[in-house]
N, C-alpha and C positions, 0 to 999 in steps of 0.2 A: 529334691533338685538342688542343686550347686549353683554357687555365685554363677561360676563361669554358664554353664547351661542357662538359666534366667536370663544374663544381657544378652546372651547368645540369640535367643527367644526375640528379645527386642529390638535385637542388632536386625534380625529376619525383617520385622514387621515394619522397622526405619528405612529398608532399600525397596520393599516394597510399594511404601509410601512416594520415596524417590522415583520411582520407576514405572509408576501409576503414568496413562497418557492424561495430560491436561485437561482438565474440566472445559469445558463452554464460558464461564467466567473469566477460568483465567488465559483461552485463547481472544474473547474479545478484549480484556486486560492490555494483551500484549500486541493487539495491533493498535489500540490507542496511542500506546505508548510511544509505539515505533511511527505512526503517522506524526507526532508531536516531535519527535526528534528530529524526522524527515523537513519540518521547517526550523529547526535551528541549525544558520550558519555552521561553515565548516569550521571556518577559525574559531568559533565559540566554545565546538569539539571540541578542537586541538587545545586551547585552552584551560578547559577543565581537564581533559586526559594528564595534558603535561602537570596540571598541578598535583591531580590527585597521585601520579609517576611519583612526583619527586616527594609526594607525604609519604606514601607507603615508603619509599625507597630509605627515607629517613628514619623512618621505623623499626625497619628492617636491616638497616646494616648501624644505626646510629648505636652508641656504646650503650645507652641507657636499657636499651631492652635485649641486651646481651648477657645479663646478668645471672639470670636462673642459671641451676647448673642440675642435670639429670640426677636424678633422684631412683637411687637403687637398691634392693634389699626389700621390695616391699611386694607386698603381694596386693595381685588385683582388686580386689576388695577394698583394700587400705589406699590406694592409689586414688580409686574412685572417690570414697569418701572426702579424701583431701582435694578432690579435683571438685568437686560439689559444694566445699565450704568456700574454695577461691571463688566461684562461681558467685555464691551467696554473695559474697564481698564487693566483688565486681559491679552488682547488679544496683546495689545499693551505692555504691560510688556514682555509676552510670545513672540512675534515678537524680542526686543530689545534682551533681551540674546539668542535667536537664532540665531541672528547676531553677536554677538561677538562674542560666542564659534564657529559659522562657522568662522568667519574669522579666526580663530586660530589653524587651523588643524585637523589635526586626535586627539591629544592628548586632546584639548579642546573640540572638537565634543563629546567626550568621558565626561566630566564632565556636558554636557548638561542634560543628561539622569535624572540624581536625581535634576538636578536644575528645568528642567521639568516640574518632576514630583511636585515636591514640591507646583509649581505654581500652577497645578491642585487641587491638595488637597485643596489647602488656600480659591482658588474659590470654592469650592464645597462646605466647611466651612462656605462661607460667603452665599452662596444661599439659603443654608441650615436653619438657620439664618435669613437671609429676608423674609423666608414663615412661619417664628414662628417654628420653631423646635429648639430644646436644643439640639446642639451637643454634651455636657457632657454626653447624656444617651449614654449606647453602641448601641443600637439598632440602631438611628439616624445613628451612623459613620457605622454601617455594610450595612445601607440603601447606605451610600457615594459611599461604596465601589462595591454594586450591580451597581448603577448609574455609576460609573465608567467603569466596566465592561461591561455594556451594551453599553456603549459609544464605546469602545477597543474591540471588538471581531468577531469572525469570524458571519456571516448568520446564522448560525445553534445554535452556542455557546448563541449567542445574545437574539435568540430567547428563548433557555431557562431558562436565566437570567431573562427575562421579565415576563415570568409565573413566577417566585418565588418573581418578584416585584409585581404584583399584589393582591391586598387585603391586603397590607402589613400590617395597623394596626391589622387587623382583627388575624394576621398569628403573633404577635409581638411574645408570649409567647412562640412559637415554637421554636424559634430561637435557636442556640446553644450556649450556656452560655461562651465557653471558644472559642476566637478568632483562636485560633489554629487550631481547628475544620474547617474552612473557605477552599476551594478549592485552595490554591496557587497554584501549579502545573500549573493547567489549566489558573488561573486568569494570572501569569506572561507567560508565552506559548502566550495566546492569545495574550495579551500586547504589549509582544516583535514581533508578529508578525505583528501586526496591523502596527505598526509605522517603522517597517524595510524598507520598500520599501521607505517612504517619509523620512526618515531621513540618508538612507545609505550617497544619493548625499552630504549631509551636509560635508562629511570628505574629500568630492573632492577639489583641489586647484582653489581658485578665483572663484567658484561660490558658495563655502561654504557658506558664508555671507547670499547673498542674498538666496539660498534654505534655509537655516535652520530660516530666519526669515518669510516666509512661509508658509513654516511646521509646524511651532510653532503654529501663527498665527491663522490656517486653523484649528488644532488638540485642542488645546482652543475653536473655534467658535464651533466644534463639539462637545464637550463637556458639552459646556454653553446650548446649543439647547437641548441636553437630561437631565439634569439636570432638567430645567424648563419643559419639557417634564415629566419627573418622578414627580415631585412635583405637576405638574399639576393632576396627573392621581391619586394622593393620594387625593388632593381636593377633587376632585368629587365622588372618594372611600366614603370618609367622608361623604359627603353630603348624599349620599343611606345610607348608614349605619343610620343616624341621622332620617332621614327622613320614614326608616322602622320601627326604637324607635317609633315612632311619631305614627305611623300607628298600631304600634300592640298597645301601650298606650291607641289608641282613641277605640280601637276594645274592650279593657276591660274592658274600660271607657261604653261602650253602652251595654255592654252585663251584667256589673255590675247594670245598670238599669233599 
């Protein structure tokens, strides 16, 4: 069996997983949720939307994480590899300030949040990157930010993130031209929900530390897993795509003679 066949294999069994209907858990899960949100004010929303807007937004167009430059000449394989050891790196960054800002209370647990964040993006940046993609185009960073969301979101929400990731080059042109446009609402909603339950313990005294280097840890490894999971699933996009050229070419090619 071949590289390529083997992720291919897992690529199957990952949208699978995606496209499983929701457990019983995790539908009572997600009316908790939504009941708990249904009593937070609206300006409170708008509040957090707007801030978590203008975090990502900084992220996402700010020069610092413009930097990677697509990485070409390599084969899948080798891609992988280097996407696995950024990963490693990440994960152990992500762990390390999640232990200090737990160690340091509720008020430092509280500056975890955009330091987090931030570490996500950088990774996503450099993944991104390692499979030959130009972060500079917007499309590429709106791609980030579906992967992202795919990664953060409830069973239901998840799923239909993933239908709008697939075929993605095919679907580029569609796209909405102005960033604004993008679902925040729901993208920071989901977000803040995901991570609520494995980051509250973070703000407890003396086991801060250790939970929030964990949590970190654990939400990075889950991240990196879909990441290469979405880039894998555009490969193979590509590859039909190429290989239908190929077929309607030869089809006009015989029928021209």
């Amino acid at each position: 069996m071949t590289y390529e066949q083997k992720i291919n294999s897992e690529l199957d069994f990952w949208k699978f997983k995606i496209l499983q209907k929701p457990s019983l858990l995790s539908k009572v899960t997600d009316k908790v949720q939504k009941k708990i949100n249904s009593y937070i004010p609206d300006k409170v929303h708008n509040a957090i939307t707007t801030a978590i807007k203008q975090m990502v937004k900084a992220v996402l167009f700010g020069s610092t994480f413009t930097t990677s430059k697509p990485i070409t000449d390599l084969t899948l394989l080798h891609r992988e590899a280097l996407v696995k050891q950024k990963i490693d790196n990440y994960k152990k960054t992500g762990a390390a300030e999640g232990g200090i800002t737990g160690a340091g209370g509720f008020l430092m647990s509280l500056a975890d949040f955009p330091l987090l964040l931030g570490i996500k993006m950088k990774m996503l940046f450099d993944i991104a990157a390692v499979y030959g993609y130009d972060v500079k185009d917007y499309r590429e960073r709106l791609y980030i930010l579906h992967v992202f969301q795919l990664a953060f979101s409830s069973k239901e929400e998840s799923q239909n993130v993933f239908i709008k990731m697939q075929n993605w080059d095919d679907k580029a042109h569609q796209l909405p031209t102005n960033i604004d446009e993008f679902d925040w609402l729901t993208f920071q909603q989901q977000y803040r929900d995901y991570i609520d339950l494995a980051k509250l313990a973070q703000m407890l005294p003396f086991v801060g530390a250790a939970v929030g280097a964990v949590a970190n840890y654990k939400l990075i490894e889950k991240l990196g897993k879909t990441a290469m999971m979405s880039y894998r699933m555009r490969h193979f996009s590509l590859q039909s795509i190429v290989l239908s050229h190929e077929s309607t070419s030869d089809l006009r090619l015989e029928k021209g003679n």
